[in-house]
C-alpha positions as YAML, in Angstrom:
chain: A
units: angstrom
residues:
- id: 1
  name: UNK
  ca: [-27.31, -42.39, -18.27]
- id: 2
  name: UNK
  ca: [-30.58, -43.87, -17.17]
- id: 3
  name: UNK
  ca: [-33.59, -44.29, -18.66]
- id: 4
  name: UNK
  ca: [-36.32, -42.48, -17.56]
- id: 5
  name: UNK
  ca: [-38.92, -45.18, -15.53]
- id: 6
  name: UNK
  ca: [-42.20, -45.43, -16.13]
- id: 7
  name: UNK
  ca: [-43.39, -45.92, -12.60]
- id: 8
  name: UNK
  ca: [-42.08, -45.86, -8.59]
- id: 9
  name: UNK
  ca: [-40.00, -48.31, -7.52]
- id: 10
  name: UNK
  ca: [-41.26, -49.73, -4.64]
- id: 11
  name: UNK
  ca: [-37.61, -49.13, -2.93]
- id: 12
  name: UNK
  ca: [-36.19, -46.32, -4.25]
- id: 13
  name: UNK
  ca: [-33.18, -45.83, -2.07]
- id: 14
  name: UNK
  ca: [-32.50, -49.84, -3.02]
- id: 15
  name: UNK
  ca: [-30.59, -48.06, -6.15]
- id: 16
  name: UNK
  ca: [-27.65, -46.73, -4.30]
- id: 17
  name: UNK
  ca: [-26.45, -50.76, -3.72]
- id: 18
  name: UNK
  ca: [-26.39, -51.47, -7.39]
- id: 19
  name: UNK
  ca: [-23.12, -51.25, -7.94]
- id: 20
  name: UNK
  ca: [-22.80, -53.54, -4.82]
- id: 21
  name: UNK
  ca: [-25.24, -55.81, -6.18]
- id: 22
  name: UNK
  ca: [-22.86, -56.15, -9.28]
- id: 23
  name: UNK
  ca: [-19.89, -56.97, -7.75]
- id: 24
  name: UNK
  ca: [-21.67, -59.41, -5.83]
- id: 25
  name: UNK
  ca: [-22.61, -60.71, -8.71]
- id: 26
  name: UNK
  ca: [-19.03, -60.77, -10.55]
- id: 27
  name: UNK
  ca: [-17.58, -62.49, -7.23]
- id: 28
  name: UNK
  ca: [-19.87, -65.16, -7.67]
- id: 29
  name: UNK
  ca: [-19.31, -65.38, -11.76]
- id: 30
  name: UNK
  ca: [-15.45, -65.63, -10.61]
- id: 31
  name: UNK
  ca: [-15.73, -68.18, -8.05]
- id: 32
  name: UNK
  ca: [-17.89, -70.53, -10.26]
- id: 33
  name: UNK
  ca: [-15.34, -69.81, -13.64]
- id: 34
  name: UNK
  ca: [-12.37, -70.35, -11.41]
- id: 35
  name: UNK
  ca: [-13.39, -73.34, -9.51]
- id: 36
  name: UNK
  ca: [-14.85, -74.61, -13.01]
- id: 37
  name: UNK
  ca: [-11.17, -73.89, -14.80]
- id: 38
  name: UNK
  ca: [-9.43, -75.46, -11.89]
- id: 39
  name: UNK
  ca: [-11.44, -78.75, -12.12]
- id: 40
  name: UNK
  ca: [-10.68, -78.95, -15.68]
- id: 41
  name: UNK
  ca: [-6.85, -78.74, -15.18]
- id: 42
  name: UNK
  ca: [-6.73, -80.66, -11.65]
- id: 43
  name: UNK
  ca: [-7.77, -83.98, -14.17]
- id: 44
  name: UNK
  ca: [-7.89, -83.01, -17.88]
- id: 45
  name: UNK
  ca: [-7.91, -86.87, -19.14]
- id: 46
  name: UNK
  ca: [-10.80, -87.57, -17.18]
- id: 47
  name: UNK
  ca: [-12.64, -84.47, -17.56]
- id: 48
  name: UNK
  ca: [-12.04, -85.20, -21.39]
- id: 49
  name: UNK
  ca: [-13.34, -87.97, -21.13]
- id: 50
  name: UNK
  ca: [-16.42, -87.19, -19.18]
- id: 51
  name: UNK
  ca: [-17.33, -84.35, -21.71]
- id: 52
  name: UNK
  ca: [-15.74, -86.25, -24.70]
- id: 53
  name: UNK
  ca: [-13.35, -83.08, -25.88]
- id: 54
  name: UNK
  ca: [-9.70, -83.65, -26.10]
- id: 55
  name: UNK
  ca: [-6.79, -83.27, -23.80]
- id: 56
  name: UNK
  ca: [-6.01, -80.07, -25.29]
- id: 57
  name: UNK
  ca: [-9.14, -78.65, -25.31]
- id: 58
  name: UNK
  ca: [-9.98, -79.06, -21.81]
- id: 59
  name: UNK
  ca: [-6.72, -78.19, -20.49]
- id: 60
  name: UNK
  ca: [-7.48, -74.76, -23.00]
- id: 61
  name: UNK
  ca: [-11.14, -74.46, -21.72]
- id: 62
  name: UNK
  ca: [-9.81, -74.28, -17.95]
- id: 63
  name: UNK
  ca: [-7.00, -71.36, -18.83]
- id: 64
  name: UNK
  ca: [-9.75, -69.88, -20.35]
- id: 65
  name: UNK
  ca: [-12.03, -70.13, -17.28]
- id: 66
  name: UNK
  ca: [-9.55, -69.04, -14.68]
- id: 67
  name: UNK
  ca: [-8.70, -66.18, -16.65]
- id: 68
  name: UNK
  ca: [-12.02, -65.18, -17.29]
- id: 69
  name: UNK
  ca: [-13.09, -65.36, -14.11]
- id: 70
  name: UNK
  ca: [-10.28, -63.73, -12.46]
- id: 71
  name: UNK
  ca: [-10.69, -61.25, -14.48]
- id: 72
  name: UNK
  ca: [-14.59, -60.49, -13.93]
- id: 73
  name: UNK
  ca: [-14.20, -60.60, -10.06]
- id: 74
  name: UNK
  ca: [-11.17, -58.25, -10.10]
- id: 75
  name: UNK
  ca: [-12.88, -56.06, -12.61]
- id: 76
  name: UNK
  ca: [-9.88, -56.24, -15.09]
- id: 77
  name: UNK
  ca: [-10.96, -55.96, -18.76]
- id: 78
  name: UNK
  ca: [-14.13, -56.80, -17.64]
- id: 79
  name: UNK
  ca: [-16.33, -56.90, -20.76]
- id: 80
  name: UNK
  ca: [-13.67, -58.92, -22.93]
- id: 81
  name: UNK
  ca: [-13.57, -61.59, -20.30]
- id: 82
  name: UNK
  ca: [-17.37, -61.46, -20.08]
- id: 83
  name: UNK
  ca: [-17.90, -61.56, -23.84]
- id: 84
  name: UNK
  ca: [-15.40, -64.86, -23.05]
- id: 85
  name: UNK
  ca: [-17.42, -66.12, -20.46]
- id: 86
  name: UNK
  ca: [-20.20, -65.70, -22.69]
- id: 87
  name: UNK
  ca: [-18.61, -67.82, -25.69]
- id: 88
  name: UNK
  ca: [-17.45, -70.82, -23.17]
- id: 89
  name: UNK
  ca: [-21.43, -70.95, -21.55]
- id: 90
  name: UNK
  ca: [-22.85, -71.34, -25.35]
- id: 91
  name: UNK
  ca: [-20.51, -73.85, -25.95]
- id: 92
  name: UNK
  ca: [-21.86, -75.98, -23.36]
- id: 93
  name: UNK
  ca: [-25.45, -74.96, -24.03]
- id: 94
  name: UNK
  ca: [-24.79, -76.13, -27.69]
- id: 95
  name: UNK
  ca: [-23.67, -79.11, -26.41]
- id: 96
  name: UNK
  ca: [-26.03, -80.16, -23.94]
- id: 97
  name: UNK
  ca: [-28.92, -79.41, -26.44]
- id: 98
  name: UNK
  ca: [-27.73, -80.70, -29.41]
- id: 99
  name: UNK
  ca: [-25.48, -83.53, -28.65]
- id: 100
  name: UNK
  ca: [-26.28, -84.57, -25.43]
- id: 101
  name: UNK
  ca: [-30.27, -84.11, -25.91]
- id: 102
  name: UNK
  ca: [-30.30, -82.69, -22.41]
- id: 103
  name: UNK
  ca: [-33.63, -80.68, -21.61]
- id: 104
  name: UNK
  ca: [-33.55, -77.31, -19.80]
- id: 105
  name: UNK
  ca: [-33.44, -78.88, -16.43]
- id: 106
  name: UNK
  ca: [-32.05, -82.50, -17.54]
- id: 107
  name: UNK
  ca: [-31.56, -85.22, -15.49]
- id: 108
  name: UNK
  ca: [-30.58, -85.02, -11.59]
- id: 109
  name: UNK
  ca: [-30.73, -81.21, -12.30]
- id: 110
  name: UNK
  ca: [-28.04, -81.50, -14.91]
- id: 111
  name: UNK
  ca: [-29.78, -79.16, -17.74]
- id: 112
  name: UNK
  ca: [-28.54, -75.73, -19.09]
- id: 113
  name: UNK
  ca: [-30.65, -73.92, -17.20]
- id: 114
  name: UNK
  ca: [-27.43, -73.17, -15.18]
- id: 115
  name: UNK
  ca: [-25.45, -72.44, -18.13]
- id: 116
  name: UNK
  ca: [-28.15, -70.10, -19.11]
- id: 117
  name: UNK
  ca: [-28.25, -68.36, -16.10]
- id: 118
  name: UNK
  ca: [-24.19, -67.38, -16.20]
- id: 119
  name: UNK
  ca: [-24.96, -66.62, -19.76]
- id: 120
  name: UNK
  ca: [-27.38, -63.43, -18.75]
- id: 121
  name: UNK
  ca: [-25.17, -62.65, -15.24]
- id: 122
  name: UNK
  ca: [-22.54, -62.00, -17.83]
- id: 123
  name: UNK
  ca: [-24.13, -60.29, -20.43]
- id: 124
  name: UNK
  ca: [-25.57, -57.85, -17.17]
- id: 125
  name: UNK
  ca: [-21.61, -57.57, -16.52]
- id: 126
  name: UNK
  ca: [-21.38, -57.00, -20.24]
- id: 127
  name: UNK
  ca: [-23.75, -54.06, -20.55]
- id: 128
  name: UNK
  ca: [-22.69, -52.89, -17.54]
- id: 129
  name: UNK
  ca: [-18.85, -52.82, -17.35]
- id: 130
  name: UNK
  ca: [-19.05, -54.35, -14.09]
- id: 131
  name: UNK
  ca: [-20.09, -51.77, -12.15]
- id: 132
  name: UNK
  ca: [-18.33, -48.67, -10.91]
- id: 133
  name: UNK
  ca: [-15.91, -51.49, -7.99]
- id: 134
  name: UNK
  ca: [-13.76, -52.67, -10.99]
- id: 135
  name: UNK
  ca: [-10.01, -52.16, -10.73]
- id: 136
  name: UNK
  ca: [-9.74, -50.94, -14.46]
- id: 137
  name: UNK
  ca: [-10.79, -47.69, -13.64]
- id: 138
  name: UNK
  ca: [-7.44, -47.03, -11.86]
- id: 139
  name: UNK
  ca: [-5.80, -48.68, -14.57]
- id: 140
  name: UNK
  ca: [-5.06, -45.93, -17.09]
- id: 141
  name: UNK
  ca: [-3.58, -47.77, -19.34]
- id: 142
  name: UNK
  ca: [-6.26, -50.11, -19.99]
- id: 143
  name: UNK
  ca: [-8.69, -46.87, -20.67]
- id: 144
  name: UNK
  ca: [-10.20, -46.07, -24.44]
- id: 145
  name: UNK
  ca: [-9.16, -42.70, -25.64]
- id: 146
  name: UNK
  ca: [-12.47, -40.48, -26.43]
...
């Protein structure tokens, strides 16, 4: 499943926690999607406003978050809701860059750097499939048939 390394690592027995490490990394994913979502739908006419996207669109964009990031942290069709996540962090690269004319770390540290950064923790879930702690595995119905 692995491939072959060229050299040591310098901690070797580090590679029984990275499955750990992953779910770490999906809890925070969730917690920043969810609290994200929940922003968006706590004020949608303001956040609108802030962001200039409609109503509808917002109140959309936080359904999507919540869902995506419940469903990352629970491990629950994990690579669809990280291909999600995925979609929803370009959308606000795109618009930071090329609407906004916001630099990689913008002003008062408001660049896409961030955005970035959940763009790659999800594509790691992505490749990944979360990780072997992902509740989908006792899920048969939500298996592939070989």
């Amino acid at each position: 499943m692995h491939r072959e390394h060229r050299g040591l690592p310098m901690f070797p027995q580090l590679s029984q926690f990275i499955d750990f490490g992953l779910l770490l990394m999906r809890l925070m994913v969730g917690v920043v999607f969810v609290s994200s979502g929940l922003s968006h739908l706590k004020d949608p006419d303001a956040r609108s406003k802030s962001i200039g996207m409609s109503k509808g669109f917002i109140i959309f964009l936080g359904v999507a978050e919540i869902a995506g990031g419940l469903a990352v942290t629970l491990g629950i069709l994990t690579q669809l809701a990280a291909i999600g996540l995925i979609v929803v962090m370009l959308g606000a690269i795109q618009k930071k860059i090329f609407v906004w004319h916001t630099g990689f770390w913008g002003e008062k540290n408001s660049g896409w750097h961030y955005d970035l950064m959940l763009v790659i923790m999800n594509l790691v879930i992505l490749f990944t499939n979360g990780g072997r702690f992902v509740l989908e595995r006792y899920l048969p119905f939500l298996h592939r048939q070989a």
